[in-house]
C-alpha positions in Angstrom: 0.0 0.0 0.0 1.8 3.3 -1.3 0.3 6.6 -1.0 1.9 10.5 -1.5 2.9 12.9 0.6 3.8 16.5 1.5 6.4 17.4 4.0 8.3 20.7 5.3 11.4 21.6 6.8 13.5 24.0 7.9 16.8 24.2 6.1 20.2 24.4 8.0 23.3 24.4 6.3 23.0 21.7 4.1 20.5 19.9 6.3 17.3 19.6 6.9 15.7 20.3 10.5 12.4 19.8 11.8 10.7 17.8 9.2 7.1 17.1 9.3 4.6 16.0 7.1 1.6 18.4 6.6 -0.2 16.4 4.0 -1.1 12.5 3.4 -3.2 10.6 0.1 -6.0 9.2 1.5 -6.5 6.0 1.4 -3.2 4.9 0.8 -3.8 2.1 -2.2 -2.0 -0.2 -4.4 -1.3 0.9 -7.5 1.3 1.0 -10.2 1.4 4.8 -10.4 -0.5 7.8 -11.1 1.0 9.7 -7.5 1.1 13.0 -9.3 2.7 15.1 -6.7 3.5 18.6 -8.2 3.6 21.7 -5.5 2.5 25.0 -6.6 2.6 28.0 -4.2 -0.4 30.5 -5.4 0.4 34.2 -5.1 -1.9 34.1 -1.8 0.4 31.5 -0.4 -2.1 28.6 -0.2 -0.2 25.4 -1.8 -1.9 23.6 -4.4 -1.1 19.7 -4.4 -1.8 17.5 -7.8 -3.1 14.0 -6.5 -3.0 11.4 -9.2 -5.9 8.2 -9.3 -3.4 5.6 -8.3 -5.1 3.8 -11.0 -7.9 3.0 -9.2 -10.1 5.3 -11.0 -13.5 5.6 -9.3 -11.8 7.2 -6.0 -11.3 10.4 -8.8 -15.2 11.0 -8.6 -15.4 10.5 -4.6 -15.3 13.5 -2.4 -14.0 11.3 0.4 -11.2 10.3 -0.4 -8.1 13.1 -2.2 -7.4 10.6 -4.9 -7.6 12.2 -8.4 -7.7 15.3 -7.4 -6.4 18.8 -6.7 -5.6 20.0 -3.4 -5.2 23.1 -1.7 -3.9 23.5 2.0 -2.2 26.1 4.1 1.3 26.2 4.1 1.3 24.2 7.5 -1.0 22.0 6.4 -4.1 23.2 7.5 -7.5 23.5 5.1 -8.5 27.1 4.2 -11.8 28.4 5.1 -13.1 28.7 1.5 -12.1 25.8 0.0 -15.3 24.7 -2.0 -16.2 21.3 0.3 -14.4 22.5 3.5 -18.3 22.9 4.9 -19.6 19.9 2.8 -20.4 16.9 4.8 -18.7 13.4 4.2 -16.3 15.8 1.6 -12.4 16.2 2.4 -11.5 20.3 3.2 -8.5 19.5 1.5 -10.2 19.6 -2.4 -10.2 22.0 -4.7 -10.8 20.3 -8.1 -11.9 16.7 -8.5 -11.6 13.9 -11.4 -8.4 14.0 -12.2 -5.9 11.1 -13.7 -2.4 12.1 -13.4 -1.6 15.5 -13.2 1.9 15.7 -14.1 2.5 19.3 -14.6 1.4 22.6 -12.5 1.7 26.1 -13.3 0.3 29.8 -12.2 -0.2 31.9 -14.7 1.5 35.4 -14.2 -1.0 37.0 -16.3 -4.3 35.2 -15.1 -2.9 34.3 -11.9 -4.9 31.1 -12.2 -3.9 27.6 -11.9 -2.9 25.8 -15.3 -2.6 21.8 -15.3 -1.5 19.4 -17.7 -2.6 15.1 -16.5 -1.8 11.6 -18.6 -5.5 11.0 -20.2 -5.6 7.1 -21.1 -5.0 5.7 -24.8 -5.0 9.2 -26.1 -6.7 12.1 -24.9 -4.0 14.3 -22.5 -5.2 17.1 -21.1 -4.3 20.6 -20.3 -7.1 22.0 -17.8 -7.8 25.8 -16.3 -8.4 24.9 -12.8 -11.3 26.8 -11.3 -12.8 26.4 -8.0 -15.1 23.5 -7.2 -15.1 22.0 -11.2 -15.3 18.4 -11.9 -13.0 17.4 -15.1 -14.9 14.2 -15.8 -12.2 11.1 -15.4 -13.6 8.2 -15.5 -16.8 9.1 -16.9 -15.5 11.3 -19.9 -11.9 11.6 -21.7 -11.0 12.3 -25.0 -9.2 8.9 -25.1 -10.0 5.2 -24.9 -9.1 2.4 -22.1 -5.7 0.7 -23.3 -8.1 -2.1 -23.9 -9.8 -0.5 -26.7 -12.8 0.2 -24.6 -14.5 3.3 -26.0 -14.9 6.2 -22.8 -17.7 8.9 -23.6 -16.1 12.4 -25.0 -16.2 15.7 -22.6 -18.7 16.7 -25.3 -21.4 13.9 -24.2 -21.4 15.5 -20.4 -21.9 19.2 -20.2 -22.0 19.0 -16.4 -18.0 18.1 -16.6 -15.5 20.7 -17.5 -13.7 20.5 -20.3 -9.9 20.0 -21.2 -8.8 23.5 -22.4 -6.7 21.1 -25.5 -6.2 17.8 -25.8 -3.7 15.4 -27.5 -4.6 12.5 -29.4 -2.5 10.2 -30.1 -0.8 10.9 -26.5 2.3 12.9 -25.9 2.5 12.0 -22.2 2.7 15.6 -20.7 5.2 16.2 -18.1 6.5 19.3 -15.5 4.7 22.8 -16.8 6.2 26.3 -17.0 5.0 29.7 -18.4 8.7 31.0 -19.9 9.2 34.8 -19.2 12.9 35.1 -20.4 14.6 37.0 -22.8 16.7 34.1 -24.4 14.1 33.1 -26.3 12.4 36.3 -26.8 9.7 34.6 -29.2 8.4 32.0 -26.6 7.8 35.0 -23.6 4.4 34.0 -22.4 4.1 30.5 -23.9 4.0 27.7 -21.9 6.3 24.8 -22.5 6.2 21.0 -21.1 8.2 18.3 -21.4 7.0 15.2 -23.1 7.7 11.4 -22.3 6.2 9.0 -25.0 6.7 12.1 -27.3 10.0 12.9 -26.5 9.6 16.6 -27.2 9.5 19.8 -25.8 6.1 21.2 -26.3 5.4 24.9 -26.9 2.4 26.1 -26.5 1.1 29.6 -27.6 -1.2 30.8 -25.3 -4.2 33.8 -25.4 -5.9 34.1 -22.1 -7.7 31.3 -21.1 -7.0 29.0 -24.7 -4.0 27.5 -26.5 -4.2 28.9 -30.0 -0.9 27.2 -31.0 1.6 24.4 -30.9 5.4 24.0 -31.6 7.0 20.0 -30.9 10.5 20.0 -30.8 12.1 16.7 -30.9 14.7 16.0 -28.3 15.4 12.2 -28.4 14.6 11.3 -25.3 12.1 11.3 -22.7 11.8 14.5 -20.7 10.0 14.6 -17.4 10.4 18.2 -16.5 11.6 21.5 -17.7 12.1 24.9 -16.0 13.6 27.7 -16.2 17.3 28.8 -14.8 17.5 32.7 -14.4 19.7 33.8 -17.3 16.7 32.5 -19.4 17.6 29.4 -20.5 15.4 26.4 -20.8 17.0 23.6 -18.7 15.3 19.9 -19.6 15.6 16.5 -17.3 15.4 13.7 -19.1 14.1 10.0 -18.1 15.6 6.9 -18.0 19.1 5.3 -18.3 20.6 8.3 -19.6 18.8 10.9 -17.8 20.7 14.2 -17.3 20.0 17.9 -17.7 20.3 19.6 -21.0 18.7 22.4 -23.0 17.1 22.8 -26.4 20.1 23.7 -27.7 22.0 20.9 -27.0 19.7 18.6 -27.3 18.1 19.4 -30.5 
C-alpha cells in the first residue's frame, strides 16, 4: 500500500531540521502509479497539491477520499476556510478540483494568476485544464481517449455538467513538469507555456491567449523529458528519463 505525501522543513546548512509531514493521500492504495505530486505555491500562499488516481479510478469521482484530485492546503498543512467542500459533509476540506488522472504538470499563470494543469488521459486524450474552484474534469466518466483495452470512454462533449480540457492530445504525448517561460533568451516564446514530453519525446510549446491555446510547436529532443524549467539567465534547462537521464537544454539537445 503506497500513498503521496507533503512534507516541510527548515533548512540548515546543508540539512534539513524539523521535518514534518503536513499532508497524506488518503486511502493509501495499491497501485502502479499515477501519484502526481506537483507543489505550486499561489500568489496568496495557499499550496496547491496534484493528487493522481493511483489507478484506481472511481476514487477520482469521490469527495471522500483526495485521490484524483487537486488539493489546496495552508502552508502548514491546515485546510482554508473557502475551500469549496471545507463545509460539505462526508467531503475532504483539502479539495479543490476533483476527477483527475495524473496530473503531471502545474503552473500559475502570471497573467491570469490562475492555476494551469497538464494530467496523462488514457490511450489518447491528454489534457491541459484551467483549474477553477469546485469544477469536476470528468475522469472516469469522460476523456478524449479510450481504455488501453480498446474500450471506448464517452467524450467531454457527451457530459456538459464536466469541465472541459482546455486542448487535448490524441494520439498521446504523455505531458510532463509545466512552466510559463518569461525570459529574454528566447524572446519569441515569452508568455508560452512549455512541457516536457515522455512517449513524445519533445519539448512542447504552447502559444497561449488568455484562457486558450491557439498554438503548438513540438521540438524533438530524443529522449524522454519529465520536467523542464527555467534557470534565471533565461535558459530552458530539460531532465530527461531513464538510463541516460541528465540535464540539457534545447540547444544541445536538438
Amino acid at each position: 500500500m503506497k500513498g503521496a505525501a507533503v512534507a516541510r522543513a527548515r533548512l540548515d546548512g546543508d540539512q534539513l531540521r524539523d521535518l514534518a509531514v503536513i499532508w497524506r493521500k488518503i486511502p493509501k492504495t495499491i497501485g502502479r502509479g499515477h501519484f502526481g505530486g506537483r507543489l505550486v505555491f499561489a500568489p496568496d500562499g495557499k499550496l496547491f497539491v496534484t493528487s493522481g488516481d493511483r489507478q484506481r479510478f472511481e476514487p477520482a469521482q469521490d469527495l471522500n477520499t483526495n485521490l484524483g484530485k487537486i488539493v489546496r492546503i495552508n502552508p502548514d498543512g491546515s485546510v482554508p476556510d473557502d475551500n469549496p467542500f471545507a463545509n460539505q459533509p462526508g467531503a475532504r476540506q483539502d479539495i479543490w478540483t476533483l476527477a483527475h488522472r495524473n496530473p503531471l504538470g502545474a503552473v500559475i499563470a502570471r497573467a491570469s494568476r490562475q492555476l494551469w494543469i497538464h494530467e496523462m488521459a488514457p490511450q489518447g486524450g491528454d489534457e491541459a485544464n484551467l483549474i477553477e474552484k469546485g469544477h469536476n474534469y470528468g475522469w472516469p466518466v469522460v476523456s478524449n481517449g479510450d481504455h488501453y483495452d480498446g474500450t471506448p470512454i464517452p467524450r467531454h462533449s457527451t457530459r456538459r455538467e464536466f469541465t472541459p480540457p482546455i486542448c487535448s492530445w490524441n494520439p498521446s504525448v504523455s505531458p510532463s513538469g509545466l512552466i510559463f517561460y518569461t525570459g529574454s533568451r528566447f524572446a519569441s516564446w515569452r508568455g508560452n507555456a512549455l512541457s516536457g514530453g515522455l512517449s513524445s519525446k519533445a519539448l512542447l510549446r504552447l502559444t497561449v491567449d488568455r484562457d486558450r491555446v491557439t498554438g503548438e510547436q513540438r521540438i524533438a529532443m530524443g529522449r524522454r523529458i519529465r520536467d523542464v524549467t527555467q534557470a534565471p539567465d533565461g535558459s530552458v534547462l530539460l531532465l530527461s528519463d531513464g538510463g541516460q537521464r541528465r540535464i540539457a537544454t534545447p540547444d544541445t539537445c536538438a
